[in-house]
C-alpha positions as CSV (number, residue, x, y, z in Angstrom):
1,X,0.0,0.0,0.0
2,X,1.0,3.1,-0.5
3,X,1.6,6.5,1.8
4,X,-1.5,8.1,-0.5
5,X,-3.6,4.9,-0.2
6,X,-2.6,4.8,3.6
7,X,-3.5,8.6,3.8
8,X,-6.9,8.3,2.3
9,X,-7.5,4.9,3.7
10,X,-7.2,6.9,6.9
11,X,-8.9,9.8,6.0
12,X,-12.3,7.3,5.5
13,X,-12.0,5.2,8.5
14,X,-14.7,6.5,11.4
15,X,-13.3,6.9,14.8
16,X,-14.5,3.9,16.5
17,X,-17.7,4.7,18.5
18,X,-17.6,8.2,16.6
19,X,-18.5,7.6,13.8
20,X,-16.3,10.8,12.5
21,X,-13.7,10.1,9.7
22,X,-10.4,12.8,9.2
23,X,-12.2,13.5,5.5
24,X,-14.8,14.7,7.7
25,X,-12.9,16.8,10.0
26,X,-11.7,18.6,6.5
27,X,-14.6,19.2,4.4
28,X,-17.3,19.5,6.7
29,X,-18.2,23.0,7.1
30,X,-21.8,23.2,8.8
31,X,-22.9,23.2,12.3
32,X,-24.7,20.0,11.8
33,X,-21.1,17.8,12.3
34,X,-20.1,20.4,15.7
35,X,-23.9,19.8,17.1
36,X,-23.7,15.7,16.8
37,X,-19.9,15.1,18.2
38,X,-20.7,17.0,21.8
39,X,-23.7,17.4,24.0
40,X,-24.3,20.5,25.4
41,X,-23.6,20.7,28.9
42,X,-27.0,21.3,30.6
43,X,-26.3,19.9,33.0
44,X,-23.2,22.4,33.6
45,X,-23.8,24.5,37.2
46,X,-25.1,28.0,35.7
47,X,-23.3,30.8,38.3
48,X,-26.1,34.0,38.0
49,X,-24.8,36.7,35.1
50,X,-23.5,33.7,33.3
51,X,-23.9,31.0,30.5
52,X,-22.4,28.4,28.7
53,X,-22.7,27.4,25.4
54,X,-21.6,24.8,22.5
55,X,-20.3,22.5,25.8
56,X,-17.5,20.6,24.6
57,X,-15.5,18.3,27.4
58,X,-15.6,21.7,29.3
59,X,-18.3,24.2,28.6
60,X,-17.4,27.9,27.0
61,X,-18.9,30.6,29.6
62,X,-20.6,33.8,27.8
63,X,-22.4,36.9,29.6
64,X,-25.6,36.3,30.0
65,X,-26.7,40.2,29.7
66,X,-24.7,42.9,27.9
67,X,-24.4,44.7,31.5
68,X,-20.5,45.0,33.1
69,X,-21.5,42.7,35.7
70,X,-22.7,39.8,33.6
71,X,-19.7,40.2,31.3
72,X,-17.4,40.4,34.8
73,X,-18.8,37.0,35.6
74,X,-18.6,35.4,32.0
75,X,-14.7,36.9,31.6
76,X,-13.8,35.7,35.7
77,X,-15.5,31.9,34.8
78,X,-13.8,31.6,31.1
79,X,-10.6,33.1,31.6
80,X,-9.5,31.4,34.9
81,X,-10.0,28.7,33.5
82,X,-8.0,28.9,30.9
83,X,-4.9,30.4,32.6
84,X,-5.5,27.3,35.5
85,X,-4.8,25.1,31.8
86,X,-1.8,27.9,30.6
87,X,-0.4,26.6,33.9
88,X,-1.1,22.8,34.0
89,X,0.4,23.3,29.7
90,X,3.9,24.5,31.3
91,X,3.5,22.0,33.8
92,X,3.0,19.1,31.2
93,X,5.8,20.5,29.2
94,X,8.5,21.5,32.1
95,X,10.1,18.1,32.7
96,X,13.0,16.6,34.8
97,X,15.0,18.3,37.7
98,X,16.7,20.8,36.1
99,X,13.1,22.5,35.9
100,X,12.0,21.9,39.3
101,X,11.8,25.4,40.0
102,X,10.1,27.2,37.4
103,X,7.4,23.9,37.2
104,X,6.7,24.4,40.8
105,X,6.4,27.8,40.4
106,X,3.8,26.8,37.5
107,X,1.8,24.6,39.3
108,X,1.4,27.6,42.2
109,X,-0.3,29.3,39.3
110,X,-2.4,26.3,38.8
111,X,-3.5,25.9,42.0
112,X,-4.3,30.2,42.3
113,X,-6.6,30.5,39.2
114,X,-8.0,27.1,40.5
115,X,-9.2,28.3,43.5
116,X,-10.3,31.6,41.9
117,X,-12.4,29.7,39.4
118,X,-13.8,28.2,42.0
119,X,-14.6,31.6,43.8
120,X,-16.2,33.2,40.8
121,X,-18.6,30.1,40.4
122,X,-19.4,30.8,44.1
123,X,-19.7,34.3,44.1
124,X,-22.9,36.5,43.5
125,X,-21.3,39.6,41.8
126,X,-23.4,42.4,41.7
127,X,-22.9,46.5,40.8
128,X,-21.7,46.6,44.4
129,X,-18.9,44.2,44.3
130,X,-18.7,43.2,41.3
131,X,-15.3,45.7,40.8
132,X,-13.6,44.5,43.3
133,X,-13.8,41.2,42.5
134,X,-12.3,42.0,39.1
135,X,-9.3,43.9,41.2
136,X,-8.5,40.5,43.1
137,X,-8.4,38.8,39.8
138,X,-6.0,41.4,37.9
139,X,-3.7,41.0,41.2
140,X,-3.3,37.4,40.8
141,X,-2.9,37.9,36.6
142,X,-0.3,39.9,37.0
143,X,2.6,37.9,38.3
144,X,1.8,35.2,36.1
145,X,1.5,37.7,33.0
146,X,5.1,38.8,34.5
147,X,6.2,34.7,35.1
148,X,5.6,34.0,31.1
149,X,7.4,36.8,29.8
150,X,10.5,35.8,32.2
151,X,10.2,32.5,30.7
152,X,9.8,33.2,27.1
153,X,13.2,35.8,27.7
154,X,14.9,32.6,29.4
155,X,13.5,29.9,26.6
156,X,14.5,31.9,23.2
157,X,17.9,33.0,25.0
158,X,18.8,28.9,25.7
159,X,18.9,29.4,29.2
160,X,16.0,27.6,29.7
161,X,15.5,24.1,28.0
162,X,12.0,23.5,28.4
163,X,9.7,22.0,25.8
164,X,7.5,25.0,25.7
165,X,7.5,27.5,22.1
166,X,8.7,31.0,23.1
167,X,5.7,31.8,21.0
168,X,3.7,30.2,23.5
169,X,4.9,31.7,26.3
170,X,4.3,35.0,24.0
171,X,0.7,34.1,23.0
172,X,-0.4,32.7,26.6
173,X,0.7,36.3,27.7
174,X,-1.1,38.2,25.5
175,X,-4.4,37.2,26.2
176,X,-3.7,37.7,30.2
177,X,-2.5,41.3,29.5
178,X,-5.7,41.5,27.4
179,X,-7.7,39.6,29.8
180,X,-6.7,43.0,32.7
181,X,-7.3,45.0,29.8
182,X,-11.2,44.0,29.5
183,X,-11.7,43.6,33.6
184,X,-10.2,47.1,34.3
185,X,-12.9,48.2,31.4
186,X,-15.7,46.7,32.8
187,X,-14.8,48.1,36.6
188,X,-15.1,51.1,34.9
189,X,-19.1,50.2,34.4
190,X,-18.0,49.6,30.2
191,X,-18.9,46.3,28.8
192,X,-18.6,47.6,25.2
193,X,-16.5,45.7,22.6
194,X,-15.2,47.6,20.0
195,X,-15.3,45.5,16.2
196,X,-11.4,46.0,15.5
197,X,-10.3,45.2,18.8
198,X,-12.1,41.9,19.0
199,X,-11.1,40.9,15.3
200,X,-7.4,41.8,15.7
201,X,-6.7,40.3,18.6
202,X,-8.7,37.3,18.0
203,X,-7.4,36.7,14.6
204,X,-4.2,36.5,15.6
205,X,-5.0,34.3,18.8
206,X,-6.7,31.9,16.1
207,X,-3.5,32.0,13.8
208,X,-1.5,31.2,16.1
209,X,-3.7,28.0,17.0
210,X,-3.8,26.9,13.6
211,X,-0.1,27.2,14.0
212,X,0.6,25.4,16.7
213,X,-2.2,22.6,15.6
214,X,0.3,22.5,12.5
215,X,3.3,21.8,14.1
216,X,2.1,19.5,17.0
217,X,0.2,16.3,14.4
218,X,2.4,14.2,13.0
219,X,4.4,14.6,9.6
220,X,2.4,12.0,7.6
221,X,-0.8,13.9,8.8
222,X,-0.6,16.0,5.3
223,X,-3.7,17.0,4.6
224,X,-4.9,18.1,8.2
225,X,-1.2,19.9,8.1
226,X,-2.3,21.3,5.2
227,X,-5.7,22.5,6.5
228,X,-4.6,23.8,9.8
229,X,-1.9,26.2,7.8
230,X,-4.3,27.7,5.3
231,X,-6.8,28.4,8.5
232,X,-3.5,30.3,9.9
233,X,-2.8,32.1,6.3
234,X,-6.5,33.1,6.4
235,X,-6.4,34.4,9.9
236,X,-3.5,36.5,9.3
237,X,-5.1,38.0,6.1
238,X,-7.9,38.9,7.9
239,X,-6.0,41.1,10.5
240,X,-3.8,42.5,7.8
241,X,-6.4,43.7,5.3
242,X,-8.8,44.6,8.5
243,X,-11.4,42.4,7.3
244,X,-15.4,42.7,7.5
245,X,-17.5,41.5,10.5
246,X,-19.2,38.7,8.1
247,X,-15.8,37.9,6.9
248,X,-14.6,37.4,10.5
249,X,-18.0,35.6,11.2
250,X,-17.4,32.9,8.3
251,X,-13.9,32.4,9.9
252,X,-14.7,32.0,13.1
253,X,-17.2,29.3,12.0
254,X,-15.2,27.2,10.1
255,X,-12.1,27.2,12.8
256,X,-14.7,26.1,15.8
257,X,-16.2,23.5,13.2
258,X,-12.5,22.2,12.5
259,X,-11.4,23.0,16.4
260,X,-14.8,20.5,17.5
261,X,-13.9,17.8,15.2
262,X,-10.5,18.1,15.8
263,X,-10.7,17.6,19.1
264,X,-13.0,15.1,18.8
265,X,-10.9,12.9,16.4
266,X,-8.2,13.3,19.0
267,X,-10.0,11.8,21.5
268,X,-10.3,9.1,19.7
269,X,-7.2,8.6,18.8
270,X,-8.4,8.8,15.3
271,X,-5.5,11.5,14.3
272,X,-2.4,11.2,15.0
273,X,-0.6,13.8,17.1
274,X,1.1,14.9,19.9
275,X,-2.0,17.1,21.2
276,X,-3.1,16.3,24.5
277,X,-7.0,16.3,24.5
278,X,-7.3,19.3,26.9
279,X,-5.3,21.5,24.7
280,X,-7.8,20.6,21.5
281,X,-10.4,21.4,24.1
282,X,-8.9,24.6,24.9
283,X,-8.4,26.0,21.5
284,X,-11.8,25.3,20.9
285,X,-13.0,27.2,23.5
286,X,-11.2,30.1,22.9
287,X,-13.0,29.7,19.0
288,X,-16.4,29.8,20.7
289,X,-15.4,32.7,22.8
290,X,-13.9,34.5,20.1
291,X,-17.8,33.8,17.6
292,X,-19.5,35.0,21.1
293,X,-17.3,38.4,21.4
294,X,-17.7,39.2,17.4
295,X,-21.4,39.1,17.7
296,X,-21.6,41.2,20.2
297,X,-19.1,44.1,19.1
């Protein structure tokens, strides 16, 4: 047989249980596919100015009003969350004695935006305390914010051998800085999100994804390799030409619909990679929250 017939072979065989092929995970381009491979997560405890949607193995938290307090709650839930995964990431990818110190220092960061995930779901944030809650959150974001830059200086300069990207540590910082950004708005009693903003920043978060989805399958994976790098070239166009709202929207679309199946087919250990499942997950959820932010700019 040969690597082609192998490649398409592969590309036709369902995931076991799944029912979800790789040819799938290309050309599909509708919401039907994303609707049938996860079940929303009803069943997900709702915390009051919050909601989740498109539930994946974790569920994607969006305001439930357009009022700085439901937005506080939504941003609190969805981004400590995904800085408690930035952490447990380094933590993965920080092996062997020689980083002892900065992995424990990672998995102190793990444990902080833990336990303030864990405070926002308990909290009942309201126009009297909602601001401060947001202050307590900036304070713990900004050592880490300050950690990953240190690391990216000490990774790109060699004196750090770690398996983490320097881009990562780059990218993982960006979206805390912008994460204190958008809190210190909304203390302010602003929830507004302004069109550019949104699409530049997200388009190069989603890039970046593709990117790193690129680089992490394996080599014979061609045509998802393939895939994954045109989503990055289309990203990056979008930002550089300043693209349209329905532009942004049709991209947005497509990278959740390959990000779901993606993930999915990783699961299953239908493609192969070197992608843990929680990091699909997560790049997923950042595509849901990145659809949910565009619609409301």
């Amino acid at each position: 047989m040969t690597r082609d017939t192998a490649l398409e072979t592969g590309l036709d065989h369902p995931a076991k249980g799944f029912g979800i092929t790789r040819r799938e995970i290309l050309v599909t381009g509708g919401a039907t596919l994303v609707t049938t491979l996860f079940v929303n997560s009803a069943a997900d405890a709702q915390t009051p100015g919050a909601t989740t949607k498109n539930g994946g193995t974790k569920p994607v938290y969006v305001p439930s009003g357009d009022d700085a307090v439901s937005h506080s709650v939504a941003d609190n839930l969805f981004w400590t969350d995904i800085l408690t995964e930035h952490a447990t990431f380094f933590v993965m990818l920080m092996p062997g004695a020689e980083l002892a110190g900065p992995r424990g220092r990672a998995e102190q960061f793990k444990a902080s935006f833990a336990g303030q995930f864990e405070k926002a779901r308990a909290a009942r944030l309201d126009k009297g305390n909602y601001a401060a809650f947001n202050r307590s959150t900036v304070e713990l974001v900004k050592p880490f914010i300050d950690f990953k830059r240190e690391m990216q200086q000490a990774q790109q300069s060699g004196r750090m051998r770690s398996l983490v990207w320097p881009l990562f540590f780059d990218h993982t910082a960006r979206e805390a800085e912008r994460f204190i950004r958008r809190l210190d708005q909304l203390s302010k009693g602003d929830a507004d999100l302004e069109h550019a903003e949104v699409v530049d920043f997200w388009a190069r978060i989603m890039d970046e994804h593709a990117e790193f989805i690129a680089h992490l399958l394996d080599p014979q994976e061609d045509p998802l390799i393939e895939k994954a790098l045109s989503s990055s070239a289309a990203f990056r166009d979008l930002r550089a030409k300043k693209g349209s709202k329905s532009q942004a929207e049709t991209l947005a679309k497509s990278i959740i619909d390959f990000k779901t199946a993606a993930a999915k087919g990783i699961q299953a250990g239908q493609i192969k990679s070197i992608i843990p499942p929680a990091l699909a997950d997560h790049v997923r959820r950042e595509a849901v929250k990145f659809e949910d932010e565009l619609r409301r700019a």
